[in-house]
C-alpha positions, 0 to 999 in steps of 0.5 A: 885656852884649850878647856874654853875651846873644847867647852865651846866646841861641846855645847855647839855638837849638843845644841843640834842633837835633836830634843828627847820627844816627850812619852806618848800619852798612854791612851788609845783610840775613844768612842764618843756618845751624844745625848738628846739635848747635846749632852756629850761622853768622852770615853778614852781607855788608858793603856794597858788595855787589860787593867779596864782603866778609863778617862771620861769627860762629860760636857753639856750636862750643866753638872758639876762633872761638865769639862772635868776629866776624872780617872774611871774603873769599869766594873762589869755586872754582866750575866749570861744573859745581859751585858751590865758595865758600870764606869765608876769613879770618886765623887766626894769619897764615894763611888758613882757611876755616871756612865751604865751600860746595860745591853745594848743601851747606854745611860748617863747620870750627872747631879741634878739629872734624871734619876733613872739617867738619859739615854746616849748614843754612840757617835761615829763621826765624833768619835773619829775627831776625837783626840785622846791626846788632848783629853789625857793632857786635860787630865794631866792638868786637871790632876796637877792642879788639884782639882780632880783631887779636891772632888775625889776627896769625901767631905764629911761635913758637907756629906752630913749637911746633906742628911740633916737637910733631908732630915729636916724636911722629913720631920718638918712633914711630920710637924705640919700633919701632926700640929706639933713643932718638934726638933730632932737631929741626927747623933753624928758621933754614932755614924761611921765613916765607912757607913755614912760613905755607902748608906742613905743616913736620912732615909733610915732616920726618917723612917720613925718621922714618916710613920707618925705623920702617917698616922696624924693624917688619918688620925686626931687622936694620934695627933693629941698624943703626939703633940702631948708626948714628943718634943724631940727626936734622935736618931742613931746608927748602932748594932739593931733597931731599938725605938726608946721614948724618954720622957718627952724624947724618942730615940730611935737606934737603927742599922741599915741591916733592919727590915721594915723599919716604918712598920716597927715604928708603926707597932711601937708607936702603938704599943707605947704612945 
């Protein structure tokens, strides 16, 4: 009877202790910044201050980084004479860096946008309304639920089907001016992760692609040959450039530490077609 007693009389003290309250967020104060179409930049730094961590959010950009709260690192290029920041995240397993400031100007770039961003300014009033709380706790739910982590992440396939679409159209303009109905595909088995994560793999294999079309639009010599020699073309990633016709096949190994690509397609194609 006395255990029931001092049992009840245990829970009835612990029921008017004061609930723990929950951390603070580790965030300060942010600034805010509106573009000329409403588009709209959260900036709130993460505690402490010296780690140069951030949180953004974009909205009003009809982007895929509208409303999505991903973590930031700042990056300062600045020199003596100019002040370069570059916010910078993952996006698809690649670093990107849609919020640049340069002087005393501040740019925004999101997925569909300008390529050289659109300007954005700084907004006092919104600024004092924001509540950096609440952009943590979005943060906070967007990273549990695995969201941010999905969109961090690189995807390979999805990366490659970016190049082979841009390749595909380079060499659909190659066909057209040329008359011919050649194939082509990039060798993805010579492409390594790291490489395909920094480099524009579509730019560096279209290279051989736009010096013949340039050469069957002036050309209709060139375009007899081309259409009499090649068939196919393929494109590798190796240690230096190393243009090959085999048979009716052009392979072209390239590096991104090449120089003047198009013109050494250029000088073989005349040299060897």
């Amino acid at each position: 009877m006395k255990c029931i007693v001092a049992v009840a009389v245990l829970a009835t003290v612990l029921g008017t202790l004061p609930a723990r309250a929950a951390p603070p967020a580790p965030v300060e104060a942010g600034k805010v910044f509106v573009g000329p179409q409403g588009e709209q930049v959260a900036v709130v730094p993460l505690t402490p201050r010296d780690q140069k961590k951030f949180l953004l959010r974009i909205q009003g950009t009809g982007s895929e980084l509208d409303n999505l709260v991903l973590p930031y690192t700042v990056k300062d290029w600045s020199s003596l004479s100019t002040q370069r920041q570059n916010y910078t995240t993952q996006w698809h397993g690649k670093d990107y860096s849609p919020l640049i400031v340069v002087g005393k100007n501040t740019e925004l770039h999101f997925p569909g946008g300008p390529g050289n961003g659109i300007a954005v300014q700084y907004d006092e009033a919104r600024s004092q309304k924001l509540k950096p709380e609440e952009v943590y706790a979005q943060h906070q739910q967007q990273t549990q639920s695995g969201q941010l982590a999905k969109l961090m992440a690189f995807d390979r396939k999805a990366e490659e089907a970016i190049h082979d679409t841009a390749y595909a159209e380079a060499l659909q303009a190659l066909n057209t001016s040329c008359g011919t109905s050649a194939a082509g595909a990039i060798d993805w088995t010579t492409v390594p992760e790291p490489v395909l994560k920094v480099q524009k793999i579509a730019r560096f294999c279209a290279f051989p692609l736009t010096a013949l079309k340039a050469m069957c639009d002036v050309s209709e010599e060139a375009r007899r040959t081309v259409k009499a020699r090649i068939q196919h073309f393929d494109c590798r990633i190796g240690g230096a450039l190393e243009p090959a016709l085999q048979g009716d096949r052009f392979v072209w190994t390239t590096t991104p530490e090449a120089s003047n690509q198009e013109k050494a397609a250029t000088r073989y194609f005349k040299k060897n077609l």
